[in-house]
TORFI-635661 format. One record per residue (C-alpha): residue in one letter; x, y, z. Coordinates in steps of 0.02 Angstrom, whole numbers, padded with zeros to 5 digits, always signed. Example, Ala and Ser with C-alpha at 12.3 -4.5 7.8 and 13.67 -1.06 7.14 Angstrom:
a+00615-00225+00390s+00684-00053+00357
This chain:
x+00000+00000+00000x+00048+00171-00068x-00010+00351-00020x-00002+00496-00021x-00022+00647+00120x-00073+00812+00122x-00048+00927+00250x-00118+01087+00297x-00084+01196+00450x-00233+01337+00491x-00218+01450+00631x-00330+01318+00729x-00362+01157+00650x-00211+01073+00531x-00278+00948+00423x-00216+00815+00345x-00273+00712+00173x-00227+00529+00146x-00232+00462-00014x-00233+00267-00031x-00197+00158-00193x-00371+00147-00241x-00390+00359-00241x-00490+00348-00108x-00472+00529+00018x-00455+00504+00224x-00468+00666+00318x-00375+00693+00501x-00370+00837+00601x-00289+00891+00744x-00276+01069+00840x-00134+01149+00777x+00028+01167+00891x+00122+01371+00863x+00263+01308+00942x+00297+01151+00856x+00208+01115+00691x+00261+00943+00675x+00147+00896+00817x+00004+00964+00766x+00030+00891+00579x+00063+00717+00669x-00076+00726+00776x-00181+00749+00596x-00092+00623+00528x-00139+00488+00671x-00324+00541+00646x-00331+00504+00486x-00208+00353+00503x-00336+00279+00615x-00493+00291+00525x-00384+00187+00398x-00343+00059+00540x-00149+00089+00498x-00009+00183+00621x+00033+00329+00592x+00216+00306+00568x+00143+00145+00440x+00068+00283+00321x+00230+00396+00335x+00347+00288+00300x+00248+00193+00148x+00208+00365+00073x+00282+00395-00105x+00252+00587-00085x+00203+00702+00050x+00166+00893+00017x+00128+01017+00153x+00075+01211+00179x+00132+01301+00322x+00075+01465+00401x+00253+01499+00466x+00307+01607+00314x+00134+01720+00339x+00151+01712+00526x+00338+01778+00553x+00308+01927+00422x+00150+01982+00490x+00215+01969+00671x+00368+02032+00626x+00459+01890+00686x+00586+01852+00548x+00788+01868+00533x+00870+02038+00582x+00872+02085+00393x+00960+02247+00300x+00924+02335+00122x+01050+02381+00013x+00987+02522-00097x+01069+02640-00234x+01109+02806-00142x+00986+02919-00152x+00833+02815-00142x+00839+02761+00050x+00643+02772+00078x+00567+02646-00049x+00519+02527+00076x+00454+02696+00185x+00343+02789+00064x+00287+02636-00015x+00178+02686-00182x+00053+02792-00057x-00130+02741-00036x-00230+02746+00116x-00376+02641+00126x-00500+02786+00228x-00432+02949+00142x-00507+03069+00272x-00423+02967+00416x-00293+03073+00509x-00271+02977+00692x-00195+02802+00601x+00024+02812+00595x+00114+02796+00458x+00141+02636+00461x+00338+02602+00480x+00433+02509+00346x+00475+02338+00352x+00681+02364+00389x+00730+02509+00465x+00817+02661+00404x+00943+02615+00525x+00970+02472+00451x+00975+02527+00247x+01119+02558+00185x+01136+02681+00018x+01260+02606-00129x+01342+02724-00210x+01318+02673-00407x+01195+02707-00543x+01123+02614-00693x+00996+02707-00806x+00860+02651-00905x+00936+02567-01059x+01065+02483-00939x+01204+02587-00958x+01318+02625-00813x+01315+02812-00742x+01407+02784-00590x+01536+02651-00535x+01494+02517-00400x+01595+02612-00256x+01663+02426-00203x+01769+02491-00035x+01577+02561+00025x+01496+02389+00004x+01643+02312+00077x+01634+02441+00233x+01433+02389+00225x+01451+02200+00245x+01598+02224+00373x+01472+02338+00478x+01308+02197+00458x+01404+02074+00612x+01415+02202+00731x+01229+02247+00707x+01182+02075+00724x+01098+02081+00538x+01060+01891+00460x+00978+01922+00304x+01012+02072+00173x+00909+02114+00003x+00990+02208-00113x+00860+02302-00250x+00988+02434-00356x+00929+02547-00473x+00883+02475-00639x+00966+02318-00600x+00828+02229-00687x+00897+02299-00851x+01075+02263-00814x+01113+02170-00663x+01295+02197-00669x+01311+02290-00513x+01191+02186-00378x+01277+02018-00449x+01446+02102-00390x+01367+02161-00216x+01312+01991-00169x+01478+01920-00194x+01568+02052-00100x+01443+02006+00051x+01487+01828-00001x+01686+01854+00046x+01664+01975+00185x+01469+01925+00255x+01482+01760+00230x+01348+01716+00377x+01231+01831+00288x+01091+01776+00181x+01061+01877+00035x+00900+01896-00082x+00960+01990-00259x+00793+02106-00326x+00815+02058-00518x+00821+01875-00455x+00670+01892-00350x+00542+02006-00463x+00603+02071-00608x+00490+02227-00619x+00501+02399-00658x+00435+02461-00492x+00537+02502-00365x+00422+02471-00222x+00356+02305-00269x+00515+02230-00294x+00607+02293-00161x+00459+02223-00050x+00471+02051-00117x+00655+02062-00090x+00677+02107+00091x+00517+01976+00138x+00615+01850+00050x+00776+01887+00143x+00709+01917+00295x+00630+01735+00291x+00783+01621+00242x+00857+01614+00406x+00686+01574+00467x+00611+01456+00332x+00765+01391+00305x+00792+01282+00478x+00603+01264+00485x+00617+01170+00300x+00749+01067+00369x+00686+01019+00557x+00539+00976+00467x+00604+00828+00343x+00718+00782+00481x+00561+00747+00584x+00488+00655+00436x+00641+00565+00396x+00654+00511+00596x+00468+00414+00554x+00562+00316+00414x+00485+00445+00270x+00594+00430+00106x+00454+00492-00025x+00468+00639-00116x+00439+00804+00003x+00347+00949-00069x+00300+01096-00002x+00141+01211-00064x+00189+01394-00140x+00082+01531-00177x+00056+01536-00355x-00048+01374-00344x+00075+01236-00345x+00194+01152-00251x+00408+01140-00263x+00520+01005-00175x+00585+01066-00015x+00739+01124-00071x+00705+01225-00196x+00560+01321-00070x+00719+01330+00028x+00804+01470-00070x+00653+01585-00112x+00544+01548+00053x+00446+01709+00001x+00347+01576-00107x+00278+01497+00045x+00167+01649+00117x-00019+01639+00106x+00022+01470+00027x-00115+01361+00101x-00253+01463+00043x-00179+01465-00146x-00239+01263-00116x-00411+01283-00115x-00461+01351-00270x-00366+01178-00374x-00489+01076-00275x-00632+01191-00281x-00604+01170-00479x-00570+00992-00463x-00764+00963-00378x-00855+01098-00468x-00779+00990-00643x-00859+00848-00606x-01019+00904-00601x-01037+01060-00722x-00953+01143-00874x-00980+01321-00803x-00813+01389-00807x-00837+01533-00672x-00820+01461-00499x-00833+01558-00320x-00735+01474-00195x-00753+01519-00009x-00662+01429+00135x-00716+01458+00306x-00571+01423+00445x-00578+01426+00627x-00477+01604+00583x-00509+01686+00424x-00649+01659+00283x-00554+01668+00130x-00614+01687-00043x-00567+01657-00221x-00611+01655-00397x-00610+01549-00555x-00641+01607-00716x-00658+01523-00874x-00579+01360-00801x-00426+01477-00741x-00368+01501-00567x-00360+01705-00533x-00193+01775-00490x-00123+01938-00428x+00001+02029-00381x-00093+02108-00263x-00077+02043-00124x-00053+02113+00053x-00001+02025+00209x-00071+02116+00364x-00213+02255+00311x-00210+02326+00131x-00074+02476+00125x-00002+02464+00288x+00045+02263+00284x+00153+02203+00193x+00140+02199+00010x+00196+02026-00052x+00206+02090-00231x+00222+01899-00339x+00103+01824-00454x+00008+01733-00332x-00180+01664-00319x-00300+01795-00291x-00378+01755-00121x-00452+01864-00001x-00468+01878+00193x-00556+01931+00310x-00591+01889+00497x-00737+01771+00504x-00708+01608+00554x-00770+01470+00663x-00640+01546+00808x-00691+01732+00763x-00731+01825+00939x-00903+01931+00951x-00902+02099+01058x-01006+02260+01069x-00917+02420+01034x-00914+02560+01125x-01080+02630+01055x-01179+02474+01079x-01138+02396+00921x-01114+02192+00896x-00967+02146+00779x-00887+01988+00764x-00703+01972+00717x-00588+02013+00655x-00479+01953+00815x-00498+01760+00853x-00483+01629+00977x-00361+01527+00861x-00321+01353+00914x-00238+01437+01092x-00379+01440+01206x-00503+01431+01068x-00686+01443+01079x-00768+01443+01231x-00860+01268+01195x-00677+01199+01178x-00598+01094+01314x-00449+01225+01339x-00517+01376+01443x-00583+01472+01323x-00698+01639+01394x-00730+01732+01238x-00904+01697+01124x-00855+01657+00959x-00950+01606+00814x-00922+01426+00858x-01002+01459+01011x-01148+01531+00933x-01179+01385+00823x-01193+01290+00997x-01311+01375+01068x-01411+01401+00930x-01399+01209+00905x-01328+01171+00757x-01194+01089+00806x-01202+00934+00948x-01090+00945+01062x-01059+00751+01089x-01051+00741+00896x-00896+00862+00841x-00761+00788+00745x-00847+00622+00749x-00861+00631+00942x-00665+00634+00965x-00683+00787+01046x-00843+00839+01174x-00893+01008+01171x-00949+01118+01325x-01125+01188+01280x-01124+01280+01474x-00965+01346+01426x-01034+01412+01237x-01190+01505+01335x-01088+01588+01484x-00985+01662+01344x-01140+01722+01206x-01224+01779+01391x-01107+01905+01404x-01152+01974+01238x-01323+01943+01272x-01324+02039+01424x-01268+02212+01341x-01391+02202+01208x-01529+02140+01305x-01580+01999+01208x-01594+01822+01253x-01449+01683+01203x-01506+01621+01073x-01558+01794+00991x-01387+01834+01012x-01328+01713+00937x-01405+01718+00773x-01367+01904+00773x-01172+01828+00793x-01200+01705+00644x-01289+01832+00548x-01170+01986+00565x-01025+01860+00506x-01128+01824+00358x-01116+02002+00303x-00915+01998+00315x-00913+01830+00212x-01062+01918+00089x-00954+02081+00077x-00794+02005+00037x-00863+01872-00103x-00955+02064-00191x-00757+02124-00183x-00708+01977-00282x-00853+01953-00372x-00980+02122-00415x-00814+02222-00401x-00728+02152-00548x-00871+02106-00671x-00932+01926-00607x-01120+01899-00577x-01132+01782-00419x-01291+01711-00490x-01205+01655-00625x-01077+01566-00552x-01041+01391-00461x-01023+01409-00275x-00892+01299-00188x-00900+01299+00005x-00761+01229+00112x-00678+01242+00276x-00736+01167+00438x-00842+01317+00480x-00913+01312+00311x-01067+01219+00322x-01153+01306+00473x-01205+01477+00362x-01123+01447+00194x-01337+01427+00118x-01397+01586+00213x-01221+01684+00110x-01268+01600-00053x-01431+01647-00050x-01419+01822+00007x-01300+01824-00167x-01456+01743-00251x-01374+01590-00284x-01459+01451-00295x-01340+01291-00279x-01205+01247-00177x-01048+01124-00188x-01011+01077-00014x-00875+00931-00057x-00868+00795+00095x-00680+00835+00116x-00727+01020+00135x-00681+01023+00293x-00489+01017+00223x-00503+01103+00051x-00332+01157+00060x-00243+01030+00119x-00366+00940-00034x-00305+01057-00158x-00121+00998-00129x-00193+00806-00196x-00237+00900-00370x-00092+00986-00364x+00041+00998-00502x+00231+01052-00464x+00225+01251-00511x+00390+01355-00530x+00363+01553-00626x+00511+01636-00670x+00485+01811-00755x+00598+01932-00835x+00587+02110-00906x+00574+02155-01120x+00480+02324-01120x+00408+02350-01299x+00232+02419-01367x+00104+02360-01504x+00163+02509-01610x+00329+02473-01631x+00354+02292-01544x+00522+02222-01542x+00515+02040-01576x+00696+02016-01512x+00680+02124-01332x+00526+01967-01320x+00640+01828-01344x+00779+01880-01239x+00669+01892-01095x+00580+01731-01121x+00723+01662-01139x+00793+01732-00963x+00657+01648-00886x+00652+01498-00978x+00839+01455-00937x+00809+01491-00759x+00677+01348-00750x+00768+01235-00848x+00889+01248-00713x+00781+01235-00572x+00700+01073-00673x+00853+00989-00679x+00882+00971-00506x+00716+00926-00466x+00703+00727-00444x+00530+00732-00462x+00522+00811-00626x+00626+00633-00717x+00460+00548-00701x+00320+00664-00731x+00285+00754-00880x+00317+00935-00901x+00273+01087-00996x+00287+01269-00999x+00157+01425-01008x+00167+01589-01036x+00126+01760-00993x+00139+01935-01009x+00095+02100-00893x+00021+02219-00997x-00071+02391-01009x-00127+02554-01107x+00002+02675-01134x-00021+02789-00991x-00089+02679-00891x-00042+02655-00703x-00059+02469-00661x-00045+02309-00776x-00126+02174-00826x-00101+01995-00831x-00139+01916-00998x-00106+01734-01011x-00033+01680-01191x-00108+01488-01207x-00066+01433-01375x+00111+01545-01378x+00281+01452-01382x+00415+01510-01283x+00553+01507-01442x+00415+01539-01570x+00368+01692-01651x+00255+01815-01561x+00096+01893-01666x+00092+02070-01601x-00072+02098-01675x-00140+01924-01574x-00073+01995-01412x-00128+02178-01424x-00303+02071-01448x-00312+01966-01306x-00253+02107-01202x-00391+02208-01272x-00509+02051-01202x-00418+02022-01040x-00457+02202-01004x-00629+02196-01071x-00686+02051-00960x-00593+02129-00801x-00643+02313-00803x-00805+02304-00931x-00687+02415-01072x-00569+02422-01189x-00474+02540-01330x-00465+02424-01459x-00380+02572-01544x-00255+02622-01377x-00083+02567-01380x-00026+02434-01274x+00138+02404-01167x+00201+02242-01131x+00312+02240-01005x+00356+02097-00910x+00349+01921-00971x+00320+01782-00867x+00361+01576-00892x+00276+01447-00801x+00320+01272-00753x+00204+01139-00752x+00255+00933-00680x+00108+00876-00688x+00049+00748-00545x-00077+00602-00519x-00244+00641-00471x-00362+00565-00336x-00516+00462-00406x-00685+00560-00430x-00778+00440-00312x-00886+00475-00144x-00822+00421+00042x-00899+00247+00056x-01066+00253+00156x-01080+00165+00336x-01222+00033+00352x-01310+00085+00470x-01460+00226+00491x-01429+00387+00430x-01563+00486+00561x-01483+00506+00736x-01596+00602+00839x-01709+00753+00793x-01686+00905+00929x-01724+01081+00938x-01624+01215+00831x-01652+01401+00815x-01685+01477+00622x-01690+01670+00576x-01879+01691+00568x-01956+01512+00660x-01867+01527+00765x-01853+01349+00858x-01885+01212+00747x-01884+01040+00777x-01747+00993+00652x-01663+00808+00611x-01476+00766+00632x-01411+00650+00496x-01259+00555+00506x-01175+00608+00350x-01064+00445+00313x-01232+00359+00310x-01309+00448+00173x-01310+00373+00000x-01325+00492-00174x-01510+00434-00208x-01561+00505-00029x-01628+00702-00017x-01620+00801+00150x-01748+00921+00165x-01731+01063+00253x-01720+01128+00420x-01591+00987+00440x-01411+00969+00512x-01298+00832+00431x-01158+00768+00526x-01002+00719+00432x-00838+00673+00524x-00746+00826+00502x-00901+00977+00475x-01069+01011+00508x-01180+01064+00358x-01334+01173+00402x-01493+01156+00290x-01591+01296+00302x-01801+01294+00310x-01846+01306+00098x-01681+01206+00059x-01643+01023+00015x-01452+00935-00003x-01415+00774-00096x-01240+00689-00121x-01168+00679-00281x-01108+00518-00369x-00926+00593-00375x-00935+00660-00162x-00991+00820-00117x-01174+00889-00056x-01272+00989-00186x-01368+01109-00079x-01510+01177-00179x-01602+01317-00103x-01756+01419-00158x-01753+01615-00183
């Protein structure tokens, strides 16, 4: 027996994904351990080991490939937690990382600080040199300063350095000559090079990606290697793989020297399954994908079959976080998950989130001193979820403890528990309902038009009451929701993006700037490929890219180039055209007579991977009704409502709502005027009337 295991680590639950011979999915999940991951990803492992009535050091060591996504990257950047780092910047331009590229996200707000840049002016260090546009050199490398630079970073205690010069995407010359000066005389030092990292014209963006990715080597590095040393100490000897943001996953080593790769990686997971599901059943290519943690609710987007990227994304809040600044998959945040904590603001207002209980003492109902209500708790006490039930009964939930906590909610809005909670559930409804109109309304996707795919352990107690304030009328609730991410890694492929500059217009495009820079990129994968072990048995291929825009215009586009080769020739007058569509589809316009800039090109690697069987969870033999209780409804108010046990349940069966089913890992809610069913190929359909 082969498998394969899947590993994700949330801010309160990490979940793990066991794939046996046949295809067939096992879900685990454990509360996740901040001081020592590897506990918290065993403990997963075990309960999904034991559901297949193997150890859990049997399934390690007879997996043939284990991939894993790690909050550690997101955590030590946001938190501020990562290696003593310095920037290295032409002289003259010392407050890139300080002034940012402006925006503010309340304009008329004057009482919030300037947020303060992510190294130090104390710790930047200006370069005396200059390159100009068209890569010529203004101003000599003044070596002896560099070398008094890297002499000074030991007594400052400095571990990391990114160096973004001038230009240096043009010619590199001069950054290529820092990093081995800091080489002979910093040897201790890690060092991240700007036209290595993100090859982009602006200054900002790829000096941000440059210090992150610095500042985390130190970090990621030893946390890489602890972590196969753990494995290897289990007898593990498959291939180790660890998830990146752009919707893929690399071997270990290779994460290892750009660890900026592994922020916000677990979420980039969830759209590949959400696709995966919502292609089984349907041939609509525009898919909404929301994931509901015990932290965040995160969404994402699919359209036309494609996973959305950006380079837009922030860690922390938008402007003053942290902008990570790669192509990465466009997900968004926002504090409303199962662990998000309700309260009543200082004028008598209930919000809920965005601070959570996390994992550490979590909810109130949790056996770990928890005080604060959360939206767990208010799914107790409103009855949706048994206490005696959760996570298959390996865990028994205090219902006391869940309506001490609402009751001190309760008591400052003078309402009763279970009003209160309701108003919890209902308020963090409108935070999941505003953030899927950002992704969706915002940007030119009708909702109503689109699959929804629902996942996360939270997901199933108000996922119907979002979609149908969005006036959607089905649902994909997939049986291993309750791990979507860690899901997403089993229809993973092995991604790697390189990208290089070639600035050149429709009106006067140079065919030869093109190939030079797809070639950059190209020869930079190649070399990554051939020290991959995994890519000598899978196939591989390549894609490309370009970031485009109007003359004149501020920000770019990405247009992906299907159909392009990477040595062919490039059809201007086809490129200016799908550009013209890209930006058609995104923004609901286009100059089909405005001149477009292409600007940076982009190459991605693809290994492709096996994929898990379309097939449902095998259903128990035993009766699906377990008991029928009590359970509180916007409107009805109580309702005497049924509790199915989910495993039970067979495709040709229909729930009719009010109803709660019970599956191992999640609880799915059926509202009153809605009906679920389970698929031939494993998730719920949850229709619901308007």
């Amino acid at each position: 027996m082969s498998y394969v295991i899947t590993i994700d680590t949330g801010g309160t639950f990490t979940d793990a994904v066991i794939q046996d011979d046949a295809g067939r999915l096992t879900i685990g999940k454990a509360l996740t351990t901040p001081k020592r991951a590897f506990e918290g990803m065993f403990g997963a492992i075990s309960a999904a080991a034991r559901l297949l009535d193997v150890t859990p050091e049997h399934a390690i060591r007879h997996a043939g490939r284990l991939i894993f996504g790690t909050t550690r990257a997101t955590n030590a950047i946001v938190t501020r937690s990562t290696a003593r780092t310095a920037f290295f910047v032409t002289a003259g331009f010392p407050d890139i990382l300080y002034l940012r590229e402006g925006g503010k996200k309340d304009a008329h707000d004057f009482r919030t600080p300037f947020p303060e840049p992510y190294v130090p002016r104390r710790l930047t260090f200006e370069i005396n040199e200059r390159v100009n546009a068209e890569g010529g050199v203004e101003t000599a490398l003044d070596e002896a300063g560099v070398i008094t630079a890297a002499r000074a970073l030991a007594d400052i205690g400095v571990e990391a350095v990114g160096v973004c010069l001038l230009w240096s995407i043009v010619n590199p010359a001069h950054e290529l000559r820092v990093a081995q000066i800091l080489k002979e005389h910093a040897p201790n030092v890690a060092v991240t090079l700007s036209h290595e990292m993100l090859p982009i014209p602006r200054e900002y963006r790829r000096a941000s990606a440059t210090v992150l990715d610095a500042s985390l080597k130190p970090v990621m590095q030893k946390f890489l290697e602890d972590m196969a040393a753990d494995l290897g100490q289990l007898g593990f000897s498959g291939d180790l793989l660890v998830s990146t943001t752009v919707g893929g996953c690399i071997e270990v080593t290779s994460a290892a020297r750009r660890p900026v790769h592994l922020a916000k990686s677990g979420p980039a997971m969830v759209p590949l399954a959400a696709r995966e599901y919502a292609g089984r059943i349907t041939s609509n290519g525009d898919v909404i994908i929301c994931d509901t943690g015990g932290t965040t609710f995160d969404v994402g987007l699919i359209r036309d079959g494609e996973v959305v990227r950006t380079r837009e994304t922030w860690l922390g809040p938008r402007y003053t976080g942290e902008l990570l600044a790669l192509s990465s998959v466009d997900i968004r945040s926002v504090g409303a998950g199962g662990g998000s904590i309700a309260w009543v603001d200082d004028g008598g207002l209930l919000r809920v989130g965005p601070q959570s209980a996390g994992s550490v003492p979590g909810p109130a109902c949790y056996p770990r001193g928890g005080t604060l209500p959360t939206v767990t708790d208010a799914a107790v006490v409103a009855g949706y979820i048994d206490p005696h039930l959760f996570l298959g009964g390996r865990i028994t939930l205090d219902a006391a403890a869940a309506r001490t906590a609402v009751a001190t909610v309760a008591d400052r809005l003078s309402l009763s528990a279970e009003e209160t909670a309701l108003a919890i559930l209902t308020i963090a409804d409108e935070t999941m309902i505003s953030a899927i109109q950002d992704i969706t309304v915002s940007e030119g996707v009708d909702p109503r038009q689109s699959v929804f795919v629902a996942g996360g352990g939270a997901a199933g107690l108000n996922i119907a009451s979002v979609a149908r304030a969005l006036g959607c009328r089905t649902v994909l609730l997939p049986q291993t929701a309750s791990a979507l991410s860690a899901c997403g890694m089993q229809f993973s492929d092995v991604v790697a993006e390189e990208a290089a500059s070639g600035i050149t217009s429709s009106d006067a495009f140079d065919q030869t700037v093109v190939r030079q820079a797809l070639s950059r990129a190209h020869a930079a994968l190649e070399t990554l490929r051939s020290g991959l072990k995994i890519a000598r048995e899978a196939a591989c291929s390549f894609e490309i890219a370009v970031d485009a825009r109007y003359r004149a215009q501020i920000w770019e586009l990405e247009v992906p180039l299907p159909g392009f080769s990477i040595h062919g020739e490039l059809n201007a007058d086809e490129l200016t055209r799908r550009f013209h569509r890209a930006h058609e589809r995104t923004f609901g316009v286009d100059d089909p007579d405005g001149i477009v800039e292409f600007l940076t090109w982009k190459v991605r690697l693809r290994i492709a991977l096996p994929r898990p069987a379309a097939k449902p969870i095998a259903a128990e033999q035993c009766s699906a009704l377990l008991k029928r209780k009590g359970a509180y409804f916007p409107g009805p108010g109580l309702v005497d409502t049924p509790f199915y046990h989910g495993p039970a349940l067979t495709p040709d069966v229909e729930v009719t709502g009010p109803a709660i089913i019970l599956e191992p890992t999640t609880t799915i809610v059926v509202p009153p005027n809605a009906s679920a069913c389970l698929s031939p190929t494993g998730s719920y359909l949850l229709t619901l009337e308007r």
